[in-house]
N, C-alpha and C positions, 0 to 999 in steps of 0.2 A: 603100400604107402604106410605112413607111422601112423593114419586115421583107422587102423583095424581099432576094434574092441579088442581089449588087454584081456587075456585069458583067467577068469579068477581061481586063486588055487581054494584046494580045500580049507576051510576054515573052524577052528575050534570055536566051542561057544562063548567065553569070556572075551571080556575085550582087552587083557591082558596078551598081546598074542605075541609072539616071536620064534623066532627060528633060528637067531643068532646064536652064536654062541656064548654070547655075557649074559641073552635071558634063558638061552637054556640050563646053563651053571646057576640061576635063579631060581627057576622050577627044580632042579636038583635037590638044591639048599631047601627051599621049600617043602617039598615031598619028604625030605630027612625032620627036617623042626617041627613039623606042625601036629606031629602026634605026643610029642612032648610038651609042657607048660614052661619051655624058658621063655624067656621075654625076649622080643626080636626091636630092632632098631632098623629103621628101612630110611635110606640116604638119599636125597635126587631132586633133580630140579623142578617146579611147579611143571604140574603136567605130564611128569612120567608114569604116572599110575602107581603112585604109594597105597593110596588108600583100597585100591581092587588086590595089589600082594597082599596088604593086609587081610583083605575080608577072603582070600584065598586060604592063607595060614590058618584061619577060623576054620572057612569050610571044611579043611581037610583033617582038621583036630577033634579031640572026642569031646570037645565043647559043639560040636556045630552043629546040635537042635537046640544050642542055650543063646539067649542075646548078643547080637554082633553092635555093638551103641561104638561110633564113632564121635571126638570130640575137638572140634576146631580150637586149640587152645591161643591163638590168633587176634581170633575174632571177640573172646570172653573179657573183658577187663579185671585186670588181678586182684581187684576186689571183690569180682564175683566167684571169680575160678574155685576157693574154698568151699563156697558153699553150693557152687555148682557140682563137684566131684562129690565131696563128703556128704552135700544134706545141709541141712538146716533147720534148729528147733523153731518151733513157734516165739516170735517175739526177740528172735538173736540180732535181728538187728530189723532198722524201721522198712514197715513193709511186707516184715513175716508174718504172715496172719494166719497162718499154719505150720506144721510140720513140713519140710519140704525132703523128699528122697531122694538121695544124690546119685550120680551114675554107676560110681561104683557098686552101690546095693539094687541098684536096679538093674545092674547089669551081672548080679551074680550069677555064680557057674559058668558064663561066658565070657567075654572078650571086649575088652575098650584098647577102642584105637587110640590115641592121644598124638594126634596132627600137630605138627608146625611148636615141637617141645622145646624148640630154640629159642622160643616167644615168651617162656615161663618166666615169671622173677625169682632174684634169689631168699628171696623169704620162703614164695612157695617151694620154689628148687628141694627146701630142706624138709616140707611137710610131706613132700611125693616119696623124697627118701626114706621119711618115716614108713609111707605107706607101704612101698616096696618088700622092706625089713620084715616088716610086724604083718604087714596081710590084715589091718587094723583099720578101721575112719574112726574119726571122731566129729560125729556134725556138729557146724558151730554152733557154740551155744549149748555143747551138752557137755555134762562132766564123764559120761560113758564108754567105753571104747566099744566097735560090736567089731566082729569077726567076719570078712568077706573072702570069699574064692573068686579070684578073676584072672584072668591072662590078660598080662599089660602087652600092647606088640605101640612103640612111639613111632615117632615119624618126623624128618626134619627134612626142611629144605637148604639148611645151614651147615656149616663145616664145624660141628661140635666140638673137634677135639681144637681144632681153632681156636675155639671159645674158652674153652679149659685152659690154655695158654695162655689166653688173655684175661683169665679170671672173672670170665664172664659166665660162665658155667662151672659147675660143683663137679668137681673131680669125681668126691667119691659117690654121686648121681649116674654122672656118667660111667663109671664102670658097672654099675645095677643095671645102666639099660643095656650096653653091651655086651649081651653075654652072644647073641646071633645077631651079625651085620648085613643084612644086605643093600648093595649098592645099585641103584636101578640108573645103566645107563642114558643118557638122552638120546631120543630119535637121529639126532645128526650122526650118531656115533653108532647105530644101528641102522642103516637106510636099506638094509635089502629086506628090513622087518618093513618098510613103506607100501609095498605094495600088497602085503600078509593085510596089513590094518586098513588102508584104502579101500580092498574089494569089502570086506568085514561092515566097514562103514555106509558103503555106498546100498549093500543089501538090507543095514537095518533102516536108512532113511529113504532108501525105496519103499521098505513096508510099513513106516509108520508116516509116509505122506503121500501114498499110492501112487507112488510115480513109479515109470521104466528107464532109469537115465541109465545113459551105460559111460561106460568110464575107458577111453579111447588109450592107446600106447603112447603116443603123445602128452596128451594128459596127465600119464600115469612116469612117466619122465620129470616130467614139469614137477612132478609133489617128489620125486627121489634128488632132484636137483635141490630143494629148497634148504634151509637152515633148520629151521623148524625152532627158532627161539622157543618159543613156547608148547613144545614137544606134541605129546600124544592129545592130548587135550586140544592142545591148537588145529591138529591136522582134523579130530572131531570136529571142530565146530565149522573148520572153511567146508567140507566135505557138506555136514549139513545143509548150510547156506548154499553150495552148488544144487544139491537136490532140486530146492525150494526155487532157486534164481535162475537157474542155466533154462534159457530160453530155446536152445537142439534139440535136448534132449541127449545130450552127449557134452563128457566132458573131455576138452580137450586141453592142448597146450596154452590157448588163450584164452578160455576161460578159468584157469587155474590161476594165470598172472591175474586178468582181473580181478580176480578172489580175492589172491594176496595182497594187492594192490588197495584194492577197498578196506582191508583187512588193516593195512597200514596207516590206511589214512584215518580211521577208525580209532585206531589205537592214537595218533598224533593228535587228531579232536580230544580224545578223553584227555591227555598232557595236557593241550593249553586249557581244555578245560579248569582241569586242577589249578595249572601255572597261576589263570586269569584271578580264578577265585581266591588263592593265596596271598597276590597280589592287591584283589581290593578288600582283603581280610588287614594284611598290612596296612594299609593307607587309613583305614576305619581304627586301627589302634596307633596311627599317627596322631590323627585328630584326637582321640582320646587323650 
């Protein structure tokens, strides 16, 4: 019947895994750059594991007993972003009540990730250039420049050169960070890597919630059928949720729809959520 237990292949330790051929031409590329200090640029849709190739290219480099400091440049507002990277003197702007160490010097000898570099402004666009150039900070608020060793490796979920077309991005930035590209394809576009990451997943959220669920040929269909909008990450997290939720103790074809399913409606809550609140954000600046 398709209720057997799926047979799990062997599996490496990262949760980087694949067997394709677009992640094995990956790990290639890797296993070549990472003993060098170019700066690498890693391309892909939320969710395809940017930031673990990153911390990979650390591991395997002769920086990797020095700090691997990742930086969501996303989430930082570009007023802070300067003095988040470079540092900040005491008193450079209200609030500094100290010296503050930026990542880049904290992160010397080793490796800053700089996530989601598509999210930069062009003000800063042109300081990170500086930095690139010179291998220089200058934290705000100081007249000094000091001298840092670091491996930049960025990260976009954006079509840069797009952006560069549309002078939304600093040409000559973008070719500083391009010197190694790689491009991590989405799960839809690798799905015989589905069942490599499935069993992968299903073994660690067995041993970190002490369950024995086993993961059915059915099932295991059911996650090679899917889209996977939101790639590696997404199949993580429904997988989790199975462990915790599936009441067989088996996951099969129908508890993978319900997953998904819940998963959707999950996602369409947080929307109106947003939608509703936007909406009486508007009306609140009508009245106004």
């Amino acid at each position: 019947s398709d209720d057997r237990d799926a047979e799990p292949e062997e599996i490496p330790e990262s949760e980087m895994i694949g067997s394709s051929a677009a992640m094995i031409e990956i790990y290639k590329t890797v296993s070549r750059v990472a003993p060098t200090d170019a700066t690498v640029i890693i391309e892909g849709e939320t969710g395809t594991g940017k930031e673990l190739i990153a911390s990979m290219v650390h591991r395997f480099s002769n920086r990797a007993q020095q700090p691997f400091v990742p930086v969501d440049c996303s989430a930082i507002p570009a007023a802070l972003l300067e003095s988040e990277l470079f540092g900040a003197m005491k008193g450079a702007f209200t609030g500094a009540d100290r010296d503050r160490v930026g990542v880049f010097e904290a992160a010397n000898k080793g490796t800053v990730f700089l996530d989601e570099i598509g999210d930069i402004d062009p003000a800063f666009q042109v300081k990170l250039l500086r930095f690139l150039q010179e291998r220089e900070i200058r934290p705000v608020g100081s007249f000094r420049e000091k001298k840092v060793d670091v491996r930049v490796i960025a990260a976009t979920n954006r079509d840069l050169q797009k952006m560069v077309e549309e002078g939304k991005f600093r040409e000559d930035l973008w070719f500083r960070l391009n010197v190694v590209r790689l491009t991590l394809p989405p799960l839809r576009e690798r799905r015989n890597d589905v069942p490599l990451l499935a069993h992968f997943f299903v073994n660690k959220y067995n041993g970190r919630y002490n369950r024995d669920v086993k993961l059915t040929e059915s099932g295991l269909k059911a996650l090679k059928d899917f889209t996977w909008p939101g790639n590696v990450r997404q199949l993580q997290h429904l997988i989790e949720r199975l462990i915790i939720l599936v009441p067989t103790g088996r996951i099969d074809a129908e508890a993978v729809q319900d997953a998904i399913s819940a998963m959707d409606a999950g996602a369409a809550t947080a929307e109106t959520l947003a939608e509703t609140e936007e909406i009486g954000r508007a009306s609140c600046r009508e009245r106004v």
